[in-house]
DSSP file (Angstrom, degrees, kcal/mol; ACC not computed):
  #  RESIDUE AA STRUCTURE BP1 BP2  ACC     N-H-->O    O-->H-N    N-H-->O    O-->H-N    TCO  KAPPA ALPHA  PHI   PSI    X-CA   Y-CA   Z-CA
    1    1 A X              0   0    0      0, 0.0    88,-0.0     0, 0.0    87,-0.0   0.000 360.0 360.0 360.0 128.9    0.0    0.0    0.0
    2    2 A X        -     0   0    0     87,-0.1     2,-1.1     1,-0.1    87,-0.1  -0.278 360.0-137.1 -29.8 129.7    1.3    3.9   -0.7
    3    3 A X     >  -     0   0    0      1,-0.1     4,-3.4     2,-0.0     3,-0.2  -0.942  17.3-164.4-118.4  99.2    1.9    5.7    2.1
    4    4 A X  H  > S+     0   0    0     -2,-1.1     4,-2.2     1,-0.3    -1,-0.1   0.711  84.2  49.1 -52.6 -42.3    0.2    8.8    0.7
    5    5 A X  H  > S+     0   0    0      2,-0.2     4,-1.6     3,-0.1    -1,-0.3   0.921 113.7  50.9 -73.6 -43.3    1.9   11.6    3.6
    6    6 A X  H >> S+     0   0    0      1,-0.2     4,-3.3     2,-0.2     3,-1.1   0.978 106.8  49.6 -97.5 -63.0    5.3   10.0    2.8
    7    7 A X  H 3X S+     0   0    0     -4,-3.4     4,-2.9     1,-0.2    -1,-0.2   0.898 117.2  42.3 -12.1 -80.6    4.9   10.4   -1.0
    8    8 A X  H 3X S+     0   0    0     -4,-2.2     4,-2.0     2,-0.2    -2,-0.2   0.704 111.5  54.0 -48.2 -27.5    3.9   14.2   -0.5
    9    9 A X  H <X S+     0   0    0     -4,-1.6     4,-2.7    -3,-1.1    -1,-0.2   0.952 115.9  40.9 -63.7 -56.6    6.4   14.9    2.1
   10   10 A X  H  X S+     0   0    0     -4,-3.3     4,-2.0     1,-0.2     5,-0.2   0.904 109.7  53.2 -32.4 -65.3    8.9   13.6   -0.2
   11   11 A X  H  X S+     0   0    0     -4,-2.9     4,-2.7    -5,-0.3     5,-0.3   0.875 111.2  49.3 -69.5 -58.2    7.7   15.1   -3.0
   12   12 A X  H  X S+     0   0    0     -4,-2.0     4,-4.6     2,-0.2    -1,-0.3   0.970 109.9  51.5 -40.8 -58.3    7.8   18.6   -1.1
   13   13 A X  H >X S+     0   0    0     -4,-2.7     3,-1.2     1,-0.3     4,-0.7   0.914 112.9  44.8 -53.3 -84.2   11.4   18.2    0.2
   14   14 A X  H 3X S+     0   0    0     -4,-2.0     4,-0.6     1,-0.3    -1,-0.3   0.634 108.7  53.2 -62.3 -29.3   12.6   17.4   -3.2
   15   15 A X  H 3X S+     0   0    0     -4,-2.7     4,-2.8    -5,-0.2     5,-0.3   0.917 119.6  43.7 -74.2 -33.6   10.6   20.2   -4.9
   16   16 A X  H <X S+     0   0    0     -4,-4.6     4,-0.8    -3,-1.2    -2,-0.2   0.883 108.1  47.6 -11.6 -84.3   12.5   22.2   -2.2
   17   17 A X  H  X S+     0   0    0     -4,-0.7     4,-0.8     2,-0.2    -1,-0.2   0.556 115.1  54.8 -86.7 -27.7   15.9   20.9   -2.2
   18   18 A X  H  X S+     0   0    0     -4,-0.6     4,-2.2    -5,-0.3    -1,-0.2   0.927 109.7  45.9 -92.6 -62.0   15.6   21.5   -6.4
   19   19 A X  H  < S+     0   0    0     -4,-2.8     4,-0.4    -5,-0.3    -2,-0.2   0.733 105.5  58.2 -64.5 -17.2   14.6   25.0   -6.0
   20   20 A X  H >X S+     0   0    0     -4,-0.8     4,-1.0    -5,-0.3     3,-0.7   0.781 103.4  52.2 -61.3 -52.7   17.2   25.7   -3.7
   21   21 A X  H >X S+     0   0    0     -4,-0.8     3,-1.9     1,-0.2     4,-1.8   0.968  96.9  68.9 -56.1 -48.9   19.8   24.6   -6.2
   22   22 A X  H >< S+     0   0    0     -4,-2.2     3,-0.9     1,-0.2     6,-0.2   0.823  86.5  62.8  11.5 -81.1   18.1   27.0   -8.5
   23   23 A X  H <4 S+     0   0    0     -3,-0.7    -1,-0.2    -4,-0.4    -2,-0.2   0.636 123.7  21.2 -64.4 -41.4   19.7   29.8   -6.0
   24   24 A X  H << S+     0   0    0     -3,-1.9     2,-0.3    -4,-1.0    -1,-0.2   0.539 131.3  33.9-127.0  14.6   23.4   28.3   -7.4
   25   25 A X    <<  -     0   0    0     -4,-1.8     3,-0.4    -3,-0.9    -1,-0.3  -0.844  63.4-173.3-154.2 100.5   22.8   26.4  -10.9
   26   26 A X  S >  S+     0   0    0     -2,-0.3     3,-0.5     1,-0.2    -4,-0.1   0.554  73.7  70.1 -95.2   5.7   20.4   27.9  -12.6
   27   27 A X  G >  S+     0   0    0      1,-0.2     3,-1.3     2,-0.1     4,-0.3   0.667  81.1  79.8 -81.2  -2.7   19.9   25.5  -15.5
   28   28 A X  G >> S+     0   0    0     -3,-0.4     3,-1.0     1,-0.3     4,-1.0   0.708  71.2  90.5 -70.1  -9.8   18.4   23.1  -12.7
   29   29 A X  G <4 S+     0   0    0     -3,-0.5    -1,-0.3     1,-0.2     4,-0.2   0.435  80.5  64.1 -56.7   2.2   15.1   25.7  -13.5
   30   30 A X  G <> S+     0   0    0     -3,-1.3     4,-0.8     3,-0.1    -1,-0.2   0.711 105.2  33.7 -88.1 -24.4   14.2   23.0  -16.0
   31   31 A X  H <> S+     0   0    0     -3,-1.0     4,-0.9    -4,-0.3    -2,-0.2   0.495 115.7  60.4-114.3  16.1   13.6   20.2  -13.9
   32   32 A X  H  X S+     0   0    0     -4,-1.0     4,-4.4     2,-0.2     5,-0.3   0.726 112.4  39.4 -35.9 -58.4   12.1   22.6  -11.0
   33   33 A X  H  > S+     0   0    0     -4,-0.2     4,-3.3     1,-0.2    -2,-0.1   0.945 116.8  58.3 -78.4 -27.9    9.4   23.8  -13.4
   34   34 A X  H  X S+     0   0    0     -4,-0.8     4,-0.7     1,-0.2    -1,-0.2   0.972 118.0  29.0 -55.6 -57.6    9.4   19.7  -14.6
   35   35 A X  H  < S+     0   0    0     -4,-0.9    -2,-0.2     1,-0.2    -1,-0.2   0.604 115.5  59.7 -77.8 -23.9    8.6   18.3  -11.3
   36   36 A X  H >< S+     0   0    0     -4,-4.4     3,-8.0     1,-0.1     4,-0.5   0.928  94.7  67.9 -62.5 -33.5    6.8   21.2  -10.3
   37   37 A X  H >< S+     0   0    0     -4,-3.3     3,-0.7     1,-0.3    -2,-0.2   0.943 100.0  45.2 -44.0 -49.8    4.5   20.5  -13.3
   38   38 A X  T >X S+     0   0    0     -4,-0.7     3,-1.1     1,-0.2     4,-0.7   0.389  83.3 132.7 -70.1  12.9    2.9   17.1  -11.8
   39   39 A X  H X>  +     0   0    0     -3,-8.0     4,-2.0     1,-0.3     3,-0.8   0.868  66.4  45.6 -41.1 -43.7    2.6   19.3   -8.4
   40   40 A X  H <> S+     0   0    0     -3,-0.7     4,-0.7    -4,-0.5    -1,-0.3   0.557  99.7  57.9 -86.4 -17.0   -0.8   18.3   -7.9
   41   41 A X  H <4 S+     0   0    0     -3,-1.1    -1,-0.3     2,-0.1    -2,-0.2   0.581 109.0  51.0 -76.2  -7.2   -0.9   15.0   -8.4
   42   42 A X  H << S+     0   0    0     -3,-0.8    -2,-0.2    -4,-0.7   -34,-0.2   0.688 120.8  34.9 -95.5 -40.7    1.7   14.8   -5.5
   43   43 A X  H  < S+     0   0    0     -4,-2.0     2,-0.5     1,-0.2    -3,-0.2   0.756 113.6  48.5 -89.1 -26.8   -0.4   16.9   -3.2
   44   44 A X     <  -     0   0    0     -4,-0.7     2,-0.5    -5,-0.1    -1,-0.2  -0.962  66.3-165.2-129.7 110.8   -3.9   16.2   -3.7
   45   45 A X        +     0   0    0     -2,-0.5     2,-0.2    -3,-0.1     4,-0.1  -0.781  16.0 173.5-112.3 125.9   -5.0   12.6   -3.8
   46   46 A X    >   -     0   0    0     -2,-0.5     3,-1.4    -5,-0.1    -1,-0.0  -0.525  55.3 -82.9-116.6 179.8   -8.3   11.7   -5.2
   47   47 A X  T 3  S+     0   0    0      1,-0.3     2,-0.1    -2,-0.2    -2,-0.0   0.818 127.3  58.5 -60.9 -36.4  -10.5    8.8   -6.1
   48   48 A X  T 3  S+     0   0    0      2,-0.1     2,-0.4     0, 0.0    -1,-0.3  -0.324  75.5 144.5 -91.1  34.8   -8.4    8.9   -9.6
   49   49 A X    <   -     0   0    0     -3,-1.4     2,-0.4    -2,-0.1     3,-0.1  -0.727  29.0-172.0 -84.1 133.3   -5.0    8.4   -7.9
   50   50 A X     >  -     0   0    0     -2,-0.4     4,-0.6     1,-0.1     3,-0.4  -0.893  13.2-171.2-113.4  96.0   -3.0    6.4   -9.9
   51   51 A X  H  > S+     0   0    0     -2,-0.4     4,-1.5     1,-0.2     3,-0.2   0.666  84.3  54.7 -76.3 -13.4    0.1    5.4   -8.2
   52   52 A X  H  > S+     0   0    0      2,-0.2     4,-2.7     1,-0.2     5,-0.4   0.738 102.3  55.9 -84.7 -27.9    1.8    3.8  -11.4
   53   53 A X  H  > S+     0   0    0     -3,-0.4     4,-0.8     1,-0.2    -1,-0.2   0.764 116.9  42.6 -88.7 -17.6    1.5    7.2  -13.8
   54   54 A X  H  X S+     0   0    0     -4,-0.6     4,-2.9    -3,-0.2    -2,-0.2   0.782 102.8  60.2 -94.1 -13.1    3.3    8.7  -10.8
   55   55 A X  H >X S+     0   0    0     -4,-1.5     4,-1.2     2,-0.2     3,-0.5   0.980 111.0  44.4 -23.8 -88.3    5.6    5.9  -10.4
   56   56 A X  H >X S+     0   0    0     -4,-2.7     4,-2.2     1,-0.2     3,-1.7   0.966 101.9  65.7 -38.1 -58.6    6.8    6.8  -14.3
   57   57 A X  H >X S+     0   0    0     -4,-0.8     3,-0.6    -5,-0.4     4,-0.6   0.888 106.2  44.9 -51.4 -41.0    6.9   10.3  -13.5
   58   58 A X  H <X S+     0   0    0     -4,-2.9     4,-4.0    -3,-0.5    -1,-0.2   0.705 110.4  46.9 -28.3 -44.5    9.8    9.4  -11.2
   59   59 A X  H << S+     0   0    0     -3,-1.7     4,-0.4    -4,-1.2    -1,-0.2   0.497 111.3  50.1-106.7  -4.5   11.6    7.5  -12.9
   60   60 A X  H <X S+     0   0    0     -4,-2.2     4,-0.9    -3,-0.6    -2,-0.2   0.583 111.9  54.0 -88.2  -6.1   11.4    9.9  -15.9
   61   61 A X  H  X S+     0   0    0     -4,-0.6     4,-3.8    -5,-0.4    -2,-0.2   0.853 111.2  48.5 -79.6 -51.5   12.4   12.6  -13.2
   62   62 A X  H  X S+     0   0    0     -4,-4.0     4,-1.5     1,-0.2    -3,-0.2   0.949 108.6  49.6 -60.6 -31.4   15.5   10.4  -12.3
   63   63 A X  H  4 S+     0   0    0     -4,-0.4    -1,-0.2     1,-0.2    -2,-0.2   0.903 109.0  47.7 -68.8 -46.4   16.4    9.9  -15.3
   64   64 A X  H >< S+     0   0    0     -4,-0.9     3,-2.0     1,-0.2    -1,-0.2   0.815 106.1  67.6 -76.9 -31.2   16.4   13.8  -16.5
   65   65 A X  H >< S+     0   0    0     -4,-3.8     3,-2.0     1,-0.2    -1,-0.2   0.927  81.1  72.2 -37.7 -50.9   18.3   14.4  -13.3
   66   66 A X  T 3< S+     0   0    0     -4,-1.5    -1,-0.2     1,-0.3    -2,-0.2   0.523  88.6  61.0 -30.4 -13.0   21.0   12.6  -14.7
   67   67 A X  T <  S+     0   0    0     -3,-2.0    -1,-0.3    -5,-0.1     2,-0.2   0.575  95.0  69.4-100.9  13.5   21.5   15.4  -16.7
   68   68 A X    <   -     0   0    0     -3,-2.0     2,-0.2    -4,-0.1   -43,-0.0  -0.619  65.9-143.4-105.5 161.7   22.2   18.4  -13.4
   69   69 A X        -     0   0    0     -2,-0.2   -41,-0.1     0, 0.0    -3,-0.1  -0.946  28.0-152.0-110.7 112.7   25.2   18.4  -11.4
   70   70 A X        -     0   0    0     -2,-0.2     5,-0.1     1,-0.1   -52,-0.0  -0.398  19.2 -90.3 -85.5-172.6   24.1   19.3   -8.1
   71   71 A X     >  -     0   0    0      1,-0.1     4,-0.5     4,-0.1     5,-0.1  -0.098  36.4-121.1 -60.8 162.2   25.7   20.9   -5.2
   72   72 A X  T  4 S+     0   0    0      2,-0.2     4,-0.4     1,-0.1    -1,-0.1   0.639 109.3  57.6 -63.6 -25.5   27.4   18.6   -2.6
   73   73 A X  T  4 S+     0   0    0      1,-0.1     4,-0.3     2,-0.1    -1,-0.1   0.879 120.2  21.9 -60.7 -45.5   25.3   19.8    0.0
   74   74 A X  T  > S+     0   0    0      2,-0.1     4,-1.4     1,-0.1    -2,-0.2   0.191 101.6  85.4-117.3   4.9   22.1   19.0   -1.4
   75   75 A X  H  X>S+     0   0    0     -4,-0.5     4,-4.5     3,-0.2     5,-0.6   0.986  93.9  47.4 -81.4 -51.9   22.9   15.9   -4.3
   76   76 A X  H >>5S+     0   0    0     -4,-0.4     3,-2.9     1,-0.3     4,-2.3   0.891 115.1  38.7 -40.8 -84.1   22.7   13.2   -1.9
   77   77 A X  H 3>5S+     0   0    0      1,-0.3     4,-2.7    -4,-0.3     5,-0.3   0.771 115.9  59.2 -26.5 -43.4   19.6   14.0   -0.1
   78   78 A X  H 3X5S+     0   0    0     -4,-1.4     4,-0.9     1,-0.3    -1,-0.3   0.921 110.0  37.7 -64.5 -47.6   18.4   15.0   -3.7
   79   79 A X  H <X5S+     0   0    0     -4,-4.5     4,-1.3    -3,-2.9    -1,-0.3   0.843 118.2  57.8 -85.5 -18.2   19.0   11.3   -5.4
   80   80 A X  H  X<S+     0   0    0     -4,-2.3     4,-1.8    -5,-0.6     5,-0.3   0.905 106.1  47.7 -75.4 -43.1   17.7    9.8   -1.7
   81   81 A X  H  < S+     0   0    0     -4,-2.7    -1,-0.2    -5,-0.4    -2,-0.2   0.754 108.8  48.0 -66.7 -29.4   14.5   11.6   -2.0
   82   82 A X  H  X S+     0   0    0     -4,-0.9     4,-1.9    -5,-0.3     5,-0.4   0.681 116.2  47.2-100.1 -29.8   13.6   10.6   -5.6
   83   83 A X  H  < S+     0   0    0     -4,-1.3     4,-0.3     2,-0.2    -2,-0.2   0.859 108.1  55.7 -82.9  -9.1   14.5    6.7   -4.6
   84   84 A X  T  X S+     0   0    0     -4,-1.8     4,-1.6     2,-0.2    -1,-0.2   0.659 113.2  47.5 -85.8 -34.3   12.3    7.0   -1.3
   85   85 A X  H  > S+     0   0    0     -5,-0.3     4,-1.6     1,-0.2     5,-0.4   0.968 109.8  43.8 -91.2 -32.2    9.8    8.0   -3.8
   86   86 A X  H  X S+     0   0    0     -4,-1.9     4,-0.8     1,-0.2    -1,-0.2   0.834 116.1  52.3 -74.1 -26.9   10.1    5.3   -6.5
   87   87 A X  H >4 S+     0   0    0     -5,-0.4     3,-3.4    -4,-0.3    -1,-0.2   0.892 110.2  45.4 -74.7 -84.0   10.2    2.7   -3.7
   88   88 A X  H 3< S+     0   0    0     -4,-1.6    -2,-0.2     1,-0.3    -3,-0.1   0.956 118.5  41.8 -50.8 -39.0    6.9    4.0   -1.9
   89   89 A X  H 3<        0   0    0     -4,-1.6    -1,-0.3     1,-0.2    -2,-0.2   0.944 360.0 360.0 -70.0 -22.8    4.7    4.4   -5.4
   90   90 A X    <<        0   0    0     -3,-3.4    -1,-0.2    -4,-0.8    -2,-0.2   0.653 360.0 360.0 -93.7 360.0    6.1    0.8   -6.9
């Protein structure tokens, strides 16, 4: 089963932690405004939750990460937070 707060927490942190990075890389504003886009599916869970269509969105998130370097402060947390999520949705 999903654990629906964990998701969202997550899901917060990591839009966070991405928009912070922002602040010293500013081509990471393409996959801010990418993961912001699905914001509301992260936050607001309905009768039409589909945990697999965000599942993919994860793993299309990790995957476009691949393409940032983040900061040392914030990469770890950053790659922990997107596998905390692909784990709780699969």
């Amino acid at each position: 089963m999903v654990d629906l707060k964990k998701v969202q927490e997550d899901y917060l942190l990591l839009l966070q932690l991405v928009q912070s990075e922002m602040a010293m890389n500013t081509s990471v504003e393409s996959l801010f405004n990418y993961l912001k886009s699905k914001e509301g599916h992260f936050t607001h869970f309905d009768q039409n939750f589909n945990s697999k269509d965000l599942l993919e969105f994860i793993r299309s998130v990790n995957r476009y990460a691949d393409e940032f370097l983040f900061s040392d402060q914030n990469n770890t947390q950053i790659r922990k937070l997107m596998n905390s999520l692909y784990e709780n949705l699969g």
